[in-house]
N, CA and C atoms as an extended XYZ file, in Angstrom:
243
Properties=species:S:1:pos:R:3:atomname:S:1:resname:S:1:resid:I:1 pbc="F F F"
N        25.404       -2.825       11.072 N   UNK     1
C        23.979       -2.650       11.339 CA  UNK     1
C        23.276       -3.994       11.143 C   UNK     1
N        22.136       -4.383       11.976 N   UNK     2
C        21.874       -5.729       11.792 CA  UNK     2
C        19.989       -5.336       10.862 C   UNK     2
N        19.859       -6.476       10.337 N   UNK     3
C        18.737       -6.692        9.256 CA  UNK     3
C        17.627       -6.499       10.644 C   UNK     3
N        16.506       -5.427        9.962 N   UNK     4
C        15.719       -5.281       10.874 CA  UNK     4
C        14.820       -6.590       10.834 C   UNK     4
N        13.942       -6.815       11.915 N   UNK     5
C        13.886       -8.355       11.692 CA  UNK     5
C        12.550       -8.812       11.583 C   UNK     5
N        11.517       -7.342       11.909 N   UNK     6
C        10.143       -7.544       11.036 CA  UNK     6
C         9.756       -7.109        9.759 C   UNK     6
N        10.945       -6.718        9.414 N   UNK     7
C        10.533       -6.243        7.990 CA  UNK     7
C         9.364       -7.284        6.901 C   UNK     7
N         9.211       -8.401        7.404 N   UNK     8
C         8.641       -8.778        6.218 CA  UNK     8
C         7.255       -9.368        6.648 C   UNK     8
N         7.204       -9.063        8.055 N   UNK     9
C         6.110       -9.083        8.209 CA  UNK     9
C         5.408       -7.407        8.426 C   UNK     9
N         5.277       -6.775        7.761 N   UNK    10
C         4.644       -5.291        7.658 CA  UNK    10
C         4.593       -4.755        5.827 C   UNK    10
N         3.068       -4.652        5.510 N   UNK    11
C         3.422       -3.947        4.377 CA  UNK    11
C         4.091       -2.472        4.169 C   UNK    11
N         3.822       -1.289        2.904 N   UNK    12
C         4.582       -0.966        3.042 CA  UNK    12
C         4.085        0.328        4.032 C   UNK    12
N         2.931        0.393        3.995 N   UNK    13
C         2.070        1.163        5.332 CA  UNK    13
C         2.808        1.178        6.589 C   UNK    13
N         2.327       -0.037        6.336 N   UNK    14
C         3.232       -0.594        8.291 CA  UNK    14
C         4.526       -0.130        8.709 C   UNK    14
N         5.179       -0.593        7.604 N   UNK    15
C         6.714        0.333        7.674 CA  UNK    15
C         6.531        1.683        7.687 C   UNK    15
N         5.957        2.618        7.008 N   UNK    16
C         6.028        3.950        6.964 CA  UNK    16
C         5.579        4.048        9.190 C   UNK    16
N         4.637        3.713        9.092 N   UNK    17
C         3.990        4.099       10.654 CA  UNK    17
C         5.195        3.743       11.486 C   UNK    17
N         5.627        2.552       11.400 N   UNK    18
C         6.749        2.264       11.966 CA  UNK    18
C         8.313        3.186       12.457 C   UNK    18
N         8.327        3.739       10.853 N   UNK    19
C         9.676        5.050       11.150 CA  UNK    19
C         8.873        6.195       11.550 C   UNK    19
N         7.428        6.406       11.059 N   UNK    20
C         6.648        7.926       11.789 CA  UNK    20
C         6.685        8.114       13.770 C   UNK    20
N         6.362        6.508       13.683 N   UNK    21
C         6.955        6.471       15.592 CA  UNK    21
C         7.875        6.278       16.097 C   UNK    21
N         8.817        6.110       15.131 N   UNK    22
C        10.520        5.880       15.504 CA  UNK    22
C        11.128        4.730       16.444 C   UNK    22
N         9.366        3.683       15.981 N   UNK    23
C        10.258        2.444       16.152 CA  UNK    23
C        11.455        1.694       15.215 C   UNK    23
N        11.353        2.237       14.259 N   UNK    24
C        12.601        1.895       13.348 CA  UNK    24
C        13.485        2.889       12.529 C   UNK    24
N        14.222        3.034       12.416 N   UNK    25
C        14.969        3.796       11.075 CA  UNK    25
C        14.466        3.479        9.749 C   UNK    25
N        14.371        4.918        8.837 N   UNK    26
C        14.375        5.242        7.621 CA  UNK    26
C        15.939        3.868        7.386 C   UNK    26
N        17.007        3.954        7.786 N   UNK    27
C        18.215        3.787        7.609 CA  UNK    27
C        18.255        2.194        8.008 C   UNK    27
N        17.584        1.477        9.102 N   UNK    28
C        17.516        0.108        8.884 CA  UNK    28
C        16.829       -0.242        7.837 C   UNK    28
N        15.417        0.071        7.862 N   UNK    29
C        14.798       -0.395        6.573 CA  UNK    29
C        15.433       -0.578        4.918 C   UNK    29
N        16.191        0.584        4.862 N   UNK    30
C        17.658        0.388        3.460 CA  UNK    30
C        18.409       -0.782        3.688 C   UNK    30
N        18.967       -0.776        4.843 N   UNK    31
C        19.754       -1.858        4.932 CA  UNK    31
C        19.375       -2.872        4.746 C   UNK    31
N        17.966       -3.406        5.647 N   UNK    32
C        17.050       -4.741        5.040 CA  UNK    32
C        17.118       -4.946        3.664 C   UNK    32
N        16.308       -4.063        3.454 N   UNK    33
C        16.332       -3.584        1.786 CA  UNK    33
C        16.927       -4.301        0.780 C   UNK    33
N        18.240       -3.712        1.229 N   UNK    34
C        19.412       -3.742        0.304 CA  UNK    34
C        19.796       -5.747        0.659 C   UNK    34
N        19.799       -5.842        1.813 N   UNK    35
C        20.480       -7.062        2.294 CA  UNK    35
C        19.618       -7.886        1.448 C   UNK    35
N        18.536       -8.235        1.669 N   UNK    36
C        17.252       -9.049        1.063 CA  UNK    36
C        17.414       -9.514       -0.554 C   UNK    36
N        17.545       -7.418       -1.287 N   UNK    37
C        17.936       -7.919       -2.591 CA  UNK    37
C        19.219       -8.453       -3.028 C   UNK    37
N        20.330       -8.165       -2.146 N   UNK    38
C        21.549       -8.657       -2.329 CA  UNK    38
C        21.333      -10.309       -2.734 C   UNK    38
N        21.067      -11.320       -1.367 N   UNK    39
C        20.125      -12.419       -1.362 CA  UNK    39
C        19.310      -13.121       -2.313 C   UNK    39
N        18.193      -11.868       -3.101 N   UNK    40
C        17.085      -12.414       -4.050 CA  UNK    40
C        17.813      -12.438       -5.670 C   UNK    40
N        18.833      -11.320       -5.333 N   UNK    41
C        19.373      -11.492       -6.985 CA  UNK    41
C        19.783      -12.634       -7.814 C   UNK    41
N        20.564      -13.395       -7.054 N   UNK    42
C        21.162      -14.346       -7.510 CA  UNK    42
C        19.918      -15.182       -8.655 C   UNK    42
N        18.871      -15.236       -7.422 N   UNK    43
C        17.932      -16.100       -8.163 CA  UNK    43
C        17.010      -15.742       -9.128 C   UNK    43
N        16.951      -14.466       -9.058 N   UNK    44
C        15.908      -13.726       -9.890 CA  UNK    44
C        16.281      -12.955      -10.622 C   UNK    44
N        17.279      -12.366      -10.985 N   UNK    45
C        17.829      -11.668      -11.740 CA  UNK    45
C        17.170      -10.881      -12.272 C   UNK    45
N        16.785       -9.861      -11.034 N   UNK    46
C        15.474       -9.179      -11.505 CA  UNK    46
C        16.164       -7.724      -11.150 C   UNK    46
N        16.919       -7.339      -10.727 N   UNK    47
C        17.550       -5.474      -10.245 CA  UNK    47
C        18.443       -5.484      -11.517 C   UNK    47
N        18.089       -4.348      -11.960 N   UNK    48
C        18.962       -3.645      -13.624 CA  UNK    48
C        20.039       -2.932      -12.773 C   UNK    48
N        19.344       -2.119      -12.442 N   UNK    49
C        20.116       -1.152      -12.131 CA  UNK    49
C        19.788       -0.397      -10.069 C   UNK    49
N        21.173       -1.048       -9.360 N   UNK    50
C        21.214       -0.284       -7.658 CA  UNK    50
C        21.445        1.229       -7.589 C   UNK    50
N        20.663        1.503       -6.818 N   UNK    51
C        20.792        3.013       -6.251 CA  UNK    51
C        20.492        3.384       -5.318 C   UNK    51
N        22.221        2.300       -4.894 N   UNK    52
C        21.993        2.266       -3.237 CA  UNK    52
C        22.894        3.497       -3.055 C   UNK    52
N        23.551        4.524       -3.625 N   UNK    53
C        23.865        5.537       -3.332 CA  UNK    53
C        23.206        7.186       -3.063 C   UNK    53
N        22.503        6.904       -4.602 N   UNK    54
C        21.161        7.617       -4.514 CA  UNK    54
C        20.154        7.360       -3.293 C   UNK    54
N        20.008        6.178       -2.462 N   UNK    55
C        19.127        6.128       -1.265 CA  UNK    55
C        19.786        6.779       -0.419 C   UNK    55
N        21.316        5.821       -0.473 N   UNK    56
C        21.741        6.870        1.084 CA  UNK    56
C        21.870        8.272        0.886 C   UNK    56
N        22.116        9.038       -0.080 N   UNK    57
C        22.104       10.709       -0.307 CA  UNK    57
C        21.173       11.287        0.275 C   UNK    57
N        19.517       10.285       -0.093 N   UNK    58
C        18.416       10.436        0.260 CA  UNK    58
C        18.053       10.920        1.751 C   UNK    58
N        18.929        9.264        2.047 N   UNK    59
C        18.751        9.786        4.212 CA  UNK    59
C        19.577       10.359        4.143 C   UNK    59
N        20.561       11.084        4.032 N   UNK    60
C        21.265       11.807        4.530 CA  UNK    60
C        20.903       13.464        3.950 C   UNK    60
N        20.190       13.845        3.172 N   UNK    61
C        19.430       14.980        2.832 CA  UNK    61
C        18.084       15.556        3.910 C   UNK    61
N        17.425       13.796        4.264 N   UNK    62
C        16.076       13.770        4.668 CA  UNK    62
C        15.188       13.274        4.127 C   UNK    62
N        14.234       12.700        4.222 N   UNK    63
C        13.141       12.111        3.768 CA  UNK    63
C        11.865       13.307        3.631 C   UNK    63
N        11.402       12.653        2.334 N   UNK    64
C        10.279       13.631        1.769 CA  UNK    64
C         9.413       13.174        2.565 C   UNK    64
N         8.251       14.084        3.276 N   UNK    65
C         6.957       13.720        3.297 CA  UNK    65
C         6.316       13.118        2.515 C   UNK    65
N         5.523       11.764        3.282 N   UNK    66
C         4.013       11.342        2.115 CA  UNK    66
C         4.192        9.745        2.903 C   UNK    66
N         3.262        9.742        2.885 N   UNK    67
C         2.494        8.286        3.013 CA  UNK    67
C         3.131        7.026        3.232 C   UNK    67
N         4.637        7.371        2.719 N   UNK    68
C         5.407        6.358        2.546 CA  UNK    68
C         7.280        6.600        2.810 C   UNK    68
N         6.885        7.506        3.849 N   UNK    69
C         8.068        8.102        3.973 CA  UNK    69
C         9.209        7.693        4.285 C   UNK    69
N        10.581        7.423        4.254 N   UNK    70
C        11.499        6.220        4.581 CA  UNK    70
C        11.014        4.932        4.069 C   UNK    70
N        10.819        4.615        3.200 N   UNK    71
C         9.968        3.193        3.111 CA  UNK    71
C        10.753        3.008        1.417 C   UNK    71
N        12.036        2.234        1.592 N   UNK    72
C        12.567        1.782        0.467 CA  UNK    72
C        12.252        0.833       -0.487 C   UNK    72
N        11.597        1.048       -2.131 N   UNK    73
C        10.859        0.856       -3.006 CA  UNK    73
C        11.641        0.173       -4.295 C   UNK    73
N        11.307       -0.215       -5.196 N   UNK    74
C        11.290       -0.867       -6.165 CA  UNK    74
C        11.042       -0.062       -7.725 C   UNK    74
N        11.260        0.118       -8.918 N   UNK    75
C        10.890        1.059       -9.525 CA  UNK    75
C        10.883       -0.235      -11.321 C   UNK    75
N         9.773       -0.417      -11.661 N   UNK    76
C         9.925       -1.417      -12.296 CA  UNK    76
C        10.547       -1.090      -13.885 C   UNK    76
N        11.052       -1.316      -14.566 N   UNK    77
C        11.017       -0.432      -15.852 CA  UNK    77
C        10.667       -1.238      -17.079 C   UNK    77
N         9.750       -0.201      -17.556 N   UNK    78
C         8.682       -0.362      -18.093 CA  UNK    78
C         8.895        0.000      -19.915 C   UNK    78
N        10.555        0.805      -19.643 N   UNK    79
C        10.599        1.286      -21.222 CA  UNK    79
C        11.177        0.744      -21.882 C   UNK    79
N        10.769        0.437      -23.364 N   UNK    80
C        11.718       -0.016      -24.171 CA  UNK    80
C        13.367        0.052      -24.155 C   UNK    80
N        14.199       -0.261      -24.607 N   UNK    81
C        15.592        0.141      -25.028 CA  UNK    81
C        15.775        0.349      -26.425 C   UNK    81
């Protein structure tokens, strides 16, 4: 699958409208996703923990309704250890 190739020019709005008209996949946008952070880790050492399995379960269940539907996210953590 190849890196969708506006992804980074669209916030995350744009993307949602984007898979609502089926100019793109729920399923490219992961892949970007994923490719990008693959890429950013090195330098930032900023992803604890991937759940790039938990996404794909996701598309392959279906995507929830809302605002932001297909539109692969970030989840910062915030709790102590």
């Amino acid at each position: 699958m190849q890196e969708f190739a506006e992804y980074a020019r669209h916030d995350a709005l744009g993307l949602a409208a984007l898979v609502a008209r089926g100019e793109v996949s729920a399923a490219e946008l992961l892949y970007t996703a994923q490719c990008r952070a693959d890429r950013a880790q090195p330098r930032l050492n900023a992803l604890v923990r991937r759940m790039d399995v938990e996404a794909a379960a996701t598309l392959r269940a279906g995507i929830p309704p809302g605002p932001f539907a297909g539109v692969p996210y970030l989840l910062k953590d915030l709790m102590q250890a």
